[in-house]
N, C-alpha and C positions, 0 to 999 in steps of 0.2 A: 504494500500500500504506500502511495505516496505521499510525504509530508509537506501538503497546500491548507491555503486557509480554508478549504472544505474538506480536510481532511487530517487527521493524525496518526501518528504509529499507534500503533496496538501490541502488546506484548501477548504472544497466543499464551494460552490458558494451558496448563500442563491436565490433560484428562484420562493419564495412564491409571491413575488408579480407579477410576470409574470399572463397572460390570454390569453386562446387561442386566436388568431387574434391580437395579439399584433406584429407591426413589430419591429423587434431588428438587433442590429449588434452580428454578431458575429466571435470569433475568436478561433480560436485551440490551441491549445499547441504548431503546428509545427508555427503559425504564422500567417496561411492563416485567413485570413478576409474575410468576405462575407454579404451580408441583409440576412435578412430571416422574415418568418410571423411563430408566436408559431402556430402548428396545436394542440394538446394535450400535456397532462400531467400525471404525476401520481397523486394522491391527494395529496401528501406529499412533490410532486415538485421537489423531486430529478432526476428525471425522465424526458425530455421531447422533443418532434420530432418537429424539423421544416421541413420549406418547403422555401430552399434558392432562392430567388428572381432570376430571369432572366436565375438560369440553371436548379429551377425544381426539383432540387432533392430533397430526405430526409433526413433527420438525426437523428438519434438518438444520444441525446445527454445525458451524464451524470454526474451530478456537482462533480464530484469526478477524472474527468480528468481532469482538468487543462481548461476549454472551460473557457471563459468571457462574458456573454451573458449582454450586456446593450439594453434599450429600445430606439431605434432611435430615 
């Protein structure tokens, strides 16, 4: 990512200890907060899709946006 005044570094998120089936919180960059359960990953964990509690959706997520993902 390039560092412009629309834009900033991001330090990716280290999500190796994550496991699928693991519930987590998570949060975006715009701020939205939400639960969620890890369904997959990539093997290298940069990579990986929830399934946000109570609305069901998916997500793909990726540590190089800005997400915060902690283990509830």
């Amino acid at each position: 990512m390039k560092n412009t005044a629309a834009t900033k570094w991001i330090k990716p998120q280290a999500w190796g200890h994550l496991q699928p089936g693991d519930h987590v919180h998570v949060t975006e960059a715009s701020g939205f907060t939400y639960a969620a359960q890890v369904e997959t990953m990539t093997p290298n964990a940069d990579i990986i899709w929830v399934r946000a509690l109570g609305l069901w959706t998916r997500h793909l997520l990726t540590n190089h946006e800005g997400v915060l993902v902690t283990l509830a």
